[in-house]
C-alpha positions as CSV (number, residue, x, y, z in Angstrom):
1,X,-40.3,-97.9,17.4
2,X,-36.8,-97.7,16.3
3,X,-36.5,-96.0,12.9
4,X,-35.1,-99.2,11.5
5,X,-37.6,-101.2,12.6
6,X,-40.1,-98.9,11.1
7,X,-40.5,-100.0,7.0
8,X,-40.7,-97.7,4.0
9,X,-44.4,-96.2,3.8
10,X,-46.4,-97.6,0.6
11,X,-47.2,-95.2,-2.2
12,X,-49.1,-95.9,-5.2
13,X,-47.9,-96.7,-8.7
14,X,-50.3,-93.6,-10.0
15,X,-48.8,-91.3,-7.3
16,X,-45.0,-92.3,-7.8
17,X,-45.7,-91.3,-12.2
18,X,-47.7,-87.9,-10.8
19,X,-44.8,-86.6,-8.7
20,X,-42.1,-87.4,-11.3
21,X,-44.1,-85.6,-14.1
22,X,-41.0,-83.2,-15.4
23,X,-41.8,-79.9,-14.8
24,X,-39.4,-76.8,-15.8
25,X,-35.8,-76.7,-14.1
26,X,-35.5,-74.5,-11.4
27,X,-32.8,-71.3,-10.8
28,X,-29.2,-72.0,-11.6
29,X,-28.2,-69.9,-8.4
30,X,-28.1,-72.0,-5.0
31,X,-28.1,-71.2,-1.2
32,X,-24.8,-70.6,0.8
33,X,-23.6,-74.6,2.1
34,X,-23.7,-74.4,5.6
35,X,-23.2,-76.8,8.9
36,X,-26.7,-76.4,11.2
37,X,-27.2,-77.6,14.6
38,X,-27.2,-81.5,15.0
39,X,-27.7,-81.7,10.8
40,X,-24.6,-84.1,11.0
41,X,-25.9,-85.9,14.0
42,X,-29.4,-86.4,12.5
43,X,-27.8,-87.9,9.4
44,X,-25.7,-90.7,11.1
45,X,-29.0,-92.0,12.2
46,X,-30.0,-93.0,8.7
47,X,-26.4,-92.6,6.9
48,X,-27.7,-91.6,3.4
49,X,-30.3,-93.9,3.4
50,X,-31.0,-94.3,-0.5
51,X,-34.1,-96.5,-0.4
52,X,-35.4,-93.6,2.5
53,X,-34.2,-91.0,-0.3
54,X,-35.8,-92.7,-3.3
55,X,-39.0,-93.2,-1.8
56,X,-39.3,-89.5,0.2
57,X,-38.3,-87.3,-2.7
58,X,-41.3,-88.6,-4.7
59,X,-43.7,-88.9,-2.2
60,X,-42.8,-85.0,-0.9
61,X,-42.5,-84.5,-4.3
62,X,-39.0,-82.8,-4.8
63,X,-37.8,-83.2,-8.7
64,X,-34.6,-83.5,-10.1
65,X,-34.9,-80.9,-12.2
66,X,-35.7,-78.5,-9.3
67,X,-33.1,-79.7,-6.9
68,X,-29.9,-80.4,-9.3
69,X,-27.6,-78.4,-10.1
70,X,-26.0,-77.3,-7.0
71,X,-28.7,-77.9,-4.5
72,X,-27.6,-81.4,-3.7
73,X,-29.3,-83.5,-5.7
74,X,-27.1,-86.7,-5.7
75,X,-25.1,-85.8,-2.9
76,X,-24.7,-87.5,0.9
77,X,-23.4,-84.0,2.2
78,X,-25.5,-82.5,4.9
79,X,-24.3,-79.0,4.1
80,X,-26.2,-78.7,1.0
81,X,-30.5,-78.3,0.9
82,X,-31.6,-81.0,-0.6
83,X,-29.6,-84.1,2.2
84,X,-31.3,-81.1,4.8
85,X,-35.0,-81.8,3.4
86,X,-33.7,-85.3,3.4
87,X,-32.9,-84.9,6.9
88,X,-36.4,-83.0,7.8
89,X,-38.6,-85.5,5.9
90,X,-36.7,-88.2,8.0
91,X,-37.7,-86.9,11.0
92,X,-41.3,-86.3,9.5
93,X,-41.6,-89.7,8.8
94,X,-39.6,-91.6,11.8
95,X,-39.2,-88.9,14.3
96,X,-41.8,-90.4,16.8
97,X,-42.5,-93.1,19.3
98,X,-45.6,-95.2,19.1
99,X,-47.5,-94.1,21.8
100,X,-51.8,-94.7,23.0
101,X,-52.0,-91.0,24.1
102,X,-48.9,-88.9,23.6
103,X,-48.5,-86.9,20.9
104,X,-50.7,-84.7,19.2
105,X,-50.6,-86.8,15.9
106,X,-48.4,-89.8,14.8
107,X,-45.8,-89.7,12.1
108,X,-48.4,-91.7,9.6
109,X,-50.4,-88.4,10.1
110,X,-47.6,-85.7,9.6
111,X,-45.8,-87.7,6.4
112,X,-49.4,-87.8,4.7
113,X,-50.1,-84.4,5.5
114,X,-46.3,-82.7,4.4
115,X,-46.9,-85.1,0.9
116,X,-46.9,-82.6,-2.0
117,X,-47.8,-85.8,-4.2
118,X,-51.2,-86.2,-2.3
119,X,-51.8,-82.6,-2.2
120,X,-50.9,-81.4,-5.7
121,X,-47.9,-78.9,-4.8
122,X,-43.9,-79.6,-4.7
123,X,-41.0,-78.5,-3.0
124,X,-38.8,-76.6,-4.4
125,X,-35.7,-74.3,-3.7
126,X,-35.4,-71.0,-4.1
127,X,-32.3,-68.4,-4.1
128,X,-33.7,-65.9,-1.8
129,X,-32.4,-64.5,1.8
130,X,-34.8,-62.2,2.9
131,X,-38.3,-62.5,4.8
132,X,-40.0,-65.8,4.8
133,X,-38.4,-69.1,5.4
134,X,-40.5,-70.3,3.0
135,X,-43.8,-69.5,1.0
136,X,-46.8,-71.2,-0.8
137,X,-47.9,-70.6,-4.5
138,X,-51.1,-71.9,-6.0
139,X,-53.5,-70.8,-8.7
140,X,-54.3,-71.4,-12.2
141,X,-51.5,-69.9,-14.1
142,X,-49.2,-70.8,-11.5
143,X,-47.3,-74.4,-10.6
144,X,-48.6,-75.3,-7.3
145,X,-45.5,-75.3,-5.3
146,X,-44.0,-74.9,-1.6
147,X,-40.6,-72.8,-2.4
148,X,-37.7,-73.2,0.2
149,X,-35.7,-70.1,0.6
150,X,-32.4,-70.2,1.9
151,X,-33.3,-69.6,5.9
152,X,-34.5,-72.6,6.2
153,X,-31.3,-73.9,5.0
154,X,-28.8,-71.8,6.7
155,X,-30.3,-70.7,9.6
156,X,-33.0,-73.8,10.6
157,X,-32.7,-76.9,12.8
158,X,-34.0,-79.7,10.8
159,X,-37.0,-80.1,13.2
160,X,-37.8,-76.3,12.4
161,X,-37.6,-77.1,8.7
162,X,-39.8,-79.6,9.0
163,X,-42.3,-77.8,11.0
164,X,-41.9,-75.2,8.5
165,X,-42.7,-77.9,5.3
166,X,-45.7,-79.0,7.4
167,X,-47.0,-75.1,7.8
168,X,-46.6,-74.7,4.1
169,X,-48.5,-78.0,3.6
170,X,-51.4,-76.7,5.3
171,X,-51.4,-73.9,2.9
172,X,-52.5,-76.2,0.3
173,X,-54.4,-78.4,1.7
174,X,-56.7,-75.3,2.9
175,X,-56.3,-72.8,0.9
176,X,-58.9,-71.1,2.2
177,X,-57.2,-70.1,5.7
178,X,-55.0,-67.3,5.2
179,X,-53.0,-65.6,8.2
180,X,-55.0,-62.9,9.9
181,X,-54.2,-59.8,12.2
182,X,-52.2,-60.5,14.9
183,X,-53.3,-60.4,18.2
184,X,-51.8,-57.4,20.3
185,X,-48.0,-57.6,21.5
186,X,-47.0,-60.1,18.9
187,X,-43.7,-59.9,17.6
188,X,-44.4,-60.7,13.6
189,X,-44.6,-57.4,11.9
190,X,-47.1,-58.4,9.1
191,X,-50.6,-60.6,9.2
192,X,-48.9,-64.1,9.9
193,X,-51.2,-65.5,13.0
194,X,-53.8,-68.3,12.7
195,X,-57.1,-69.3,14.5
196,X,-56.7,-72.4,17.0
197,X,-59.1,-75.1,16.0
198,X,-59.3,-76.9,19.1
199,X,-59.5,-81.1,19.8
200,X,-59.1,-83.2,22.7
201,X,-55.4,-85.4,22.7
202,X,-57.9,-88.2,21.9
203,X,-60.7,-86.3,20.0
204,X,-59.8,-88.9,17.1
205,X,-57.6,-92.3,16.3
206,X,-54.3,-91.9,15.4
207,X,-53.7,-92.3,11.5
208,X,-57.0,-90.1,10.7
209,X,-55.7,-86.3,11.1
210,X,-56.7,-85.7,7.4
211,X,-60.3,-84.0,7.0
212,X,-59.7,-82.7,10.6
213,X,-59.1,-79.1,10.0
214,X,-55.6,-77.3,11.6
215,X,-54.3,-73.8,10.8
216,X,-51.3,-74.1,9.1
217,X,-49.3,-72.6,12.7
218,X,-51.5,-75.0,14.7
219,X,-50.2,-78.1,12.6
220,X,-46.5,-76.9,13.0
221,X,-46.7,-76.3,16.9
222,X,-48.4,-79.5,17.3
223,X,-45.8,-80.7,15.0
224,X,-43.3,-79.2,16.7
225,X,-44.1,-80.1,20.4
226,X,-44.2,-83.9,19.5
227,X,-41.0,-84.3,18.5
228,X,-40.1,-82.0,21.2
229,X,-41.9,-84.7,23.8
230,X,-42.3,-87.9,22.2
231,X,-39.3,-87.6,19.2
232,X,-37.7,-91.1,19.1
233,X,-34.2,-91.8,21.4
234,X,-31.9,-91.1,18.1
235,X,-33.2,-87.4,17.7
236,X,-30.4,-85.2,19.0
237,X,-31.2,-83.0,22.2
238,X,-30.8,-79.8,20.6
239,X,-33.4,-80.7,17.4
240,X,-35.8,-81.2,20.0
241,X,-35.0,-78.5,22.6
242,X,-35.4,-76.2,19.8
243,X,-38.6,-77.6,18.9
244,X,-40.3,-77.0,22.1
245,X,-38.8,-73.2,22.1
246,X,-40.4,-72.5,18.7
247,X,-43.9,-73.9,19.1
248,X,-44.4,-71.8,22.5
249,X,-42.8,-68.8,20.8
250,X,-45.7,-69.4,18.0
251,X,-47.9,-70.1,20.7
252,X,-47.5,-67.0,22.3
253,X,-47.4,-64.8,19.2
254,X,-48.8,-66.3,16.5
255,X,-52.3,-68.3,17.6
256,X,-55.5,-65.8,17.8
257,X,-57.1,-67.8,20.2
258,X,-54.9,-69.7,22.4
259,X,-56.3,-72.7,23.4
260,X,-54.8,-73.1,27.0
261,X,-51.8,-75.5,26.6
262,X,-48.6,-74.5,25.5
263,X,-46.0,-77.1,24.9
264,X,-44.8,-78.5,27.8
265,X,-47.8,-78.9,29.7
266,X,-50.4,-82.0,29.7
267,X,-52.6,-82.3,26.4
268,X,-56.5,-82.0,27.4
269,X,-57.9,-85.3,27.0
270,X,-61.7,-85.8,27.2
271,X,-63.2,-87.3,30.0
272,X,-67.0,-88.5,29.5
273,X,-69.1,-87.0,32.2
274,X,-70.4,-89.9,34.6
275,X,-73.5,-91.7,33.5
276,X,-76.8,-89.8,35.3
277,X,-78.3,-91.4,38.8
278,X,-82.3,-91.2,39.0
279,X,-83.0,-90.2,42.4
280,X,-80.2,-87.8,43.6
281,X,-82.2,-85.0,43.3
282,X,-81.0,-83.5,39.7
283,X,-82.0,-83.7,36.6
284,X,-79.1,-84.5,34.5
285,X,-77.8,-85.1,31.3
286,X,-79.9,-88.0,29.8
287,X,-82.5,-87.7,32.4
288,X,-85.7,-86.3,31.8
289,X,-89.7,-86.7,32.9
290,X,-90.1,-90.0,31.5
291,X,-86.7,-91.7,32.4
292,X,-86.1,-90.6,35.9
293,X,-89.5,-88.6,37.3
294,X,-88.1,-88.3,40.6
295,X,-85.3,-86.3,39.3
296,X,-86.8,-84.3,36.5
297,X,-90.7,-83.4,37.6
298,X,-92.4,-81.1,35.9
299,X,-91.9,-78.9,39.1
300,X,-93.6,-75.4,39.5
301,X,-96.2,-76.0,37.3
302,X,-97.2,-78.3,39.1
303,X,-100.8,-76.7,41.2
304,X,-101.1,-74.4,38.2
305,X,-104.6,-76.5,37.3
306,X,-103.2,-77.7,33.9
307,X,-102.1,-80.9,32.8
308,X,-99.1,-80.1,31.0
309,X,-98.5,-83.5,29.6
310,X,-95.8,-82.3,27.2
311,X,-93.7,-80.8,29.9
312,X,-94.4,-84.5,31.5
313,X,-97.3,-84.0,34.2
314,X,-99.5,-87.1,34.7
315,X,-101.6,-88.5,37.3
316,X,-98.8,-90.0,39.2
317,X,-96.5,-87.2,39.2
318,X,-98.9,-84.1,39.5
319,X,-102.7,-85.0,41.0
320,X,-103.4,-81.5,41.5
321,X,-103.7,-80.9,37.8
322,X,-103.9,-84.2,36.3
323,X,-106.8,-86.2,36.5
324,X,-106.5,-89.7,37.4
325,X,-106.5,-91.8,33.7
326,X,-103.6,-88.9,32.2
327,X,-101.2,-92.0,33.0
328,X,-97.2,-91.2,32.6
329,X,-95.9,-92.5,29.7
């Protein structure tokens, strides 16, 4: 559907006073301001849509104190972080079509998922160039928080920094998946890859991702691949071209066990096996002695001079062992 056409996503009254709890202000120093690819185009689509803003930085759970002074706050400028988490929630939230079986997972799945008010983290910025584009915190004498450093700002396509707020997502949500060894020939210098926990395109309904458990790199390729292949007519070319280039690079370097697909190709979809036929000769799934005899006889033991009832040898089936009144049940 159309991203206009698409209404605001409900949030509870309980969830909008969580996320605005006031928590301490942030780091006085921002990231460099910087034009990315398509950010301008991607924000025409929605043209500083305040009711999109006021319900997304909540929900995401970005705070005022985190994100003023200098990050963007209040603005409608595109070069600044926060209008470029703006942008990347957007596309979180509208950036697919409505499909039966195409994506992975629909938007519904990916907004609920990259929510730092259902999860109990927030996004915040954070003054930093090097290593990570961004990087999960949790514990007990820490503020559960997703912190955006400045690569994802100044060097990120708005689908990559989305891809990268639903990675860090899956940090919290699982905690207990942390990157492992890399497999051999990968080109991340430190543990950074993730196991593939493999489902069919249609293993479940759209809408019900949550309690399925992803890795957090699985979630951003799938991520990642959908908007490349199913992102809605407004999403510019290059956001999605882009997409598709990342998720195989992941793919390829980043996935311990790759599952066979890589972005581009058709998603596995599960086909039921037929249903069995008594009487062609094999003994299939669903068959056995007592269903379809024909098929599944007790076979070699059969002349062995015992009536192996249990194995399903009776009169009927198996005279040479069974006397006549062991009836087939």
């Amino acid at each position: 559907m159309r991203a206009e056409a698409k209404p605001l996503p409900g949030m509870s009254a309980l969830t909008l006073v969580l996320a605005l709890v006031l928590l301490p202000a942030g780091a006085g120093a921002v990231c460099p301001n910087t034009v990315e690819t398509d950010e301008q185009a991607l924000w025409n689509v929605h043209a500083c849509w305040t009711s999109f803003r006021d319900w997304f930085r909540p929900y995401f759970n970005l705070q005022h104190d985190q994100w003023d002074g200098g990050w963007g706050w209040g603005t409608c400028d595109p070069t600044q972080a926060m209008p470029k988490m703006w942008n990347s929630a957007y596309l979180i939230t509208y950036g697919l079509e409505d499909w039966s079986l195409g994506p992975w997972h629909s938007d519904v799945d990916y907004y609920r998922w990259g929510a730092g008010s259902q999860h109990g983290f927030r996004f915040e910025p954070e003054d930093a160039t090097g290593g990570a584009y961004a990087q999960s915190f949790w514990g007990y004498f820490t503020t559960d928080r997703v912190e955006m450093r400045c690569p994802s700002f100044n060097s990120r396509t708005a689908g990559q920094r989305g891809g990268t707020m639903l990675h860090e997502s899956n940090h919290h949500i699982y905690k207990d998946l942390s990157h492992m060894a890399n497999r051999p020939g990968s080109n991340c210098s430190e543990p950074c890859s993730d196991d593939w926990y493999f489902h069919y395109l249609n293993s479940y309904p759209y809408g019900s991702l949550a309690g399925h458990k992803h890795s957090p790199v699985q979630t951003q390729i799938e991520w990642l691949c959908d908007l490349a292949e199913f992102g809605e007519w407004w999403v510019p070319y290059t956001i999605g071209l882009v997409a598709q280039s990342e998720a195989n690079d992941r793919m390829n370097n980043r996935i311990r066990n790759p599952p066979g697909w890589t972005c581009g190709q058709p998603r596995p979809v599960y086909v039921p096996p037929p249903p069995p036929v008594c009487g062609n000769g094999s003994c299939e799934g669903g068959e056995d002695q007592w269903s379809c005899p024909a098929d599944c006889s007790a076979g070699a033991s059969c002349g062995d001079g015992f009536c192996d009832v249990f194995q399903g040898e009776c009169d009927a089936n198996c005279p040479l062992d069974c006397v006549s009144g062991q009836l087939c049940q």
